[in-house]
C-alpha positions in Angstrom: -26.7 -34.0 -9.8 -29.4 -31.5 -9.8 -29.5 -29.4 -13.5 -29.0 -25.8 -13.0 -31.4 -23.2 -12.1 -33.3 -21.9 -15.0 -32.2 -18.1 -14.4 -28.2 -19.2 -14.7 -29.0 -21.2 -18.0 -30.2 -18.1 -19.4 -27.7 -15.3 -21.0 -26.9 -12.9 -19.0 -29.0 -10.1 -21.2 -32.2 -12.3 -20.4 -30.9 -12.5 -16.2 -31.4 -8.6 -16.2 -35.2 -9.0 -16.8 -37.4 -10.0 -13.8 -40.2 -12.5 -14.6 -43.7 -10.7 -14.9 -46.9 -12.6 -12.9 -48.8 -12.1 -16.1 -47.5 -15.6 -17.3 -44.8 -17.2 -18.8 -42.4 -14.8 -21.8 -43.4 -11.9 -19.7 -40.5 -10.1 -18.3 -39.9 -6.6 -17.1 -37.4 -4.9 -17.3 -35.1 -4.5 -14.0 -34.9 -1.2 -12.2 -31.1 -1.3 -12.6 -31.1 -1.4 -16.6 -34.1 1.2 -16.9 -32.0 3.3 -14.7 -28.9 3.4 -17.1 -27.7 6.3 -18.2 -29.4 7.3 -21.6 -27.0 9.6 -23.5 -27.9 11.4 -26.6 -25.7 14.1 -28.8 -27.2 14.3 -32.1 -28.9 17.4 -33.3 -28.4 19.1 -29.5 -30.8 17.0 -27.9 -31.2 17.1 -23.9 -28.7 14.8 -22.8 -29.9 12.4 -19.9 -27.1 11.1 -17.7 -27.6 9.6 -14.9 -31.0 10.1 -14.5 -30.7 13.9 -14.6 -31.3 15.6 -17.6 -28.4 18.2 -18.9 -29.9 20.5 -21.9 -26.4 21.7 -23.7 -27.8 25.2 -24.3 -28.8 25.9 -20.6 -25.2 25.0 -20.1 -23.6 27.2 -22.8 -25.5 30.2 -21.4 -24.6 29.6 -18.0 -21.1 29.5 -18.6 -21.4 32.6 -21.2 -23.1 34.3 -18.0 -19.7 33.2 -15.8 -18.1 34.4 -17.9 -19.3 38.1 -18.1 -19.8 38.3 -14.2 -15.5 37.5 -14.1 -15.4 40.2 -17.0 -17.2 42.5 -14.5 -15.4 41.7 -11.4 -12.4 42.1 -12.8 -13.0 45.4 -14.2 -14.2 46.6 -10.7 -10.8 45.6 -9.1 -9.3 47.4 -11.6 -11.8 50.6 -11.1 -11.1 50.2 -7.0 -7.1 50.3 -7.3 -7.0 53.5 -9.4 -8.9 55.3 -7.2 -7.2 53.8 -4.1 -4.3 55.7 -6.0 -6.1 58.5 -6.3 -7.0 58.6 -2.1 -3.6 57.7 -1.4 -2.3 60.9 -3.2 -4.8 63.3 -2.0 -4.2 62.0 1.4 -0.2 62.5 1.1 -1.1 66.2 -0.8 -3.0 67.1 2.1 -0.2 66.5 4.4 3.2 66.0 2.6 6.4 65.3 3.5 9.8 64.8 1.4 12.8 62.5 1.9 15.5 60.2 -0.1 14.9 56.9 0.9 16.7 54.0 -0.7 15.4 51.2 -2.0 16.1 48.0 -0.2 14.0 45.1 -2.1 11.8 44.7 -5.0 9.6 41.7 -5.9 6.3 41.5 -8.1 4.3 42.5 -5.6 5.7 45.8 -3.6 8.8 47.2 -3.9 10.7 47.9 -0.2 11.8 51.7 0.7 13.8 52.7 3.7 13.2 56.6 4.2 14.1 59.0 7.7 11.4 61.8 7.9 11.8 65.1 9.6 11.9 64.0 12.7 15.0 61.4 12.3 12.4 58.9 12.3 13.3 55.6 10.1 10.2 54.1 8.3 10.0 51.3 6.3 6.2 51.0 4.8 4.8 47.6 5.2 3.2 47.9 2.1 6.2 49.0 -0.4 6.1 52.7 -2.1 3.3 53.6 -4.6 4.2 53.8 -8.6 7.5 51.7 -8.6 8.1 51.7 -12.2 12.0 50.9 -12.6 13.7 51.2 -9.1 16.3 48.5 -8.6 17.6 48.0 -5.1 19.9 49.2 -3.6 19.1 53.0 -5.4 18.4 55.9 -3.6 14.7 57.8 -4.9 13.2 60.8 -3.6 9.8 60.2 -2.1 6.7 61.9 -0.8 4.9 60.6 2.4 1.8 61.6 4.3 3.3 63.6 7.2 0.4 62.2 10.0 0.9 58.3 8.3 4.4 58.2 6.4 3.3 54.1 5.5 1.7 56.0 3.1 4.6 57.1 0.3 5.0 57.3 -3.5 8.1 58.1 -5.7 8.3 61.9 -5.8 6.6 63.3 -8.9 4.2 60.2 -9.7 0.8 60.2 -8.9 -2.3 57.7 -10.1 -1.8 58.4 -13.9 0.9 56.1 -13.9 -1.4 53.2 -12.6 -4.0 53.9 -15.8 -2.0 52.7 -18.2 -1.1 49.0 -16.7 -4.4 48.9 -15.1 -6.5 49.9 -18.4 -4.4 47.7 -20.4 -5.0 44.9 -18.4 -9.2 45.7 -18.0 -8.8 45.6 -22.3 -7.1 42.2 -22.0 -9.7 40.7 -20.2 -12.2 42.1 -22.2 -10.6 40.9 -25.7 -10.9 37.3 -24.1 -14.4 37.4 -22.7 -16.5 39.2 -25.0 -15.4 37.1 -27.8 -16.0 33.6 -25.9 -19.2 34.9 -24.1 -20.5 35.7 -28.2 -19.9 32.3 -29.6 -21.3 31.0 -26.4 -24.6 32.8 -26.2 -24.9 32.1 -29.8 -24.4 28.6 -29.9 -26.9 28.3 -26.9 -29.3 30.0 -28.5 -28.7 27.7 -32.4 -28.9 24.7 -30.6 -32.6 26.3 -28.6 -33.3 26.8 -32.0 -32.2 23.2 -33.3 -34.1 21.7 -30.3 -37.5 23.0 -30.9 -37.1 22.5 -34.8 -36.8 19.0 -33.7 -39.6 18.6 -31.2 -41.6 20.7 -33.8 -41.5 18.1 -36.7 
């Protein structure tokens, strides 16, 4: 029986290597291993991973940047829904009409009114009534509509003020989180920039 081939007798460590033509003891090493991930966390370093490079403070700053942009957005939604509230009740001041209507379902998201206007008309706005604040079903609420578009209706007595407070205590809430995390981001990106060309400096 034929002896092995010389590549199995060898340890597998030496089998990664592909035999140079420069002579004998040559090797080179094989694509596969020099493509290996290369992963490096001490002093902040560019980490290489997969053959792309990932620099830790580009990545802090982008997230600190995320980060502001959802501070923004979110402080824009708040901005657009009080002066939605502010349309809605010039629109039913321009035009008003009054009626008891009784409440017929509440959820977290719109609370249901039934209401007759003027006419004997029964309306039951799609979208709940405006400024909700402590109706329970099943009680009766006086409310103002817009006469031309009665889907438009608030409790009687309630206009956008009310929204300020939930809606400007929720813009400070997001703000307490972001600001703080977007900080210690931007300044930990910028201590390990400053750790990274220390190091390539010396």
């Amino acid at each position: 029986m034929s002896p092995p081939p010389e590549d199995m007798r060898r340890p597998e460590s030496d089998r990664s290597r592909t035999r140079c033509s420069g002579g004998p003891g040559r090797y080179l090493q094989s694509p596969t291993v020099s493509s290996d991930a290369v992963r490096r966390h001490d002093d902040g370093e560019p980490t290489v991973v997969g053959g792309r490079l990932r620099d830790p403070a580009r990545v802090r700053g982008i997230v600190a940047k995320v980060l502001l942009g959802v501070g923004v957005l979110l402080t824009g939604l708040g901005v657009a829904i009080i002066i939605a509230c502010f349309m809605n009740d010039r629109t039913i001041t321009d035009s008003p009409g009054y009626a008891v209507a009784d409440v017929v379902d509440t959820s977290l998201t719109r609370t249901v009114v039934r209401f007759t206007d003027d006419e004997g008309r029964v309306y039951i706005p799609r979208n709940g009534v405006l400024y909700p604040t402590q109706l329970q079903e099943g009680q009766s609420v006086r409310v103002e509509y817009d006469s031309r578009n009665p889907e438009i209706v608030r409790v009687a007595g309630r206009d956008f003020r009310i929204a300020l407070l939930p809606v400007g205590t929720g813009v400070a809430v997001v703000w307490a989180v972001v600001l703080p995390a977007w900080w210690l981001l931007r300044r930990s990106a910028q201590n390990t920039h400053t750790t990274q060309e220390a190091t390539h400096g010396n």
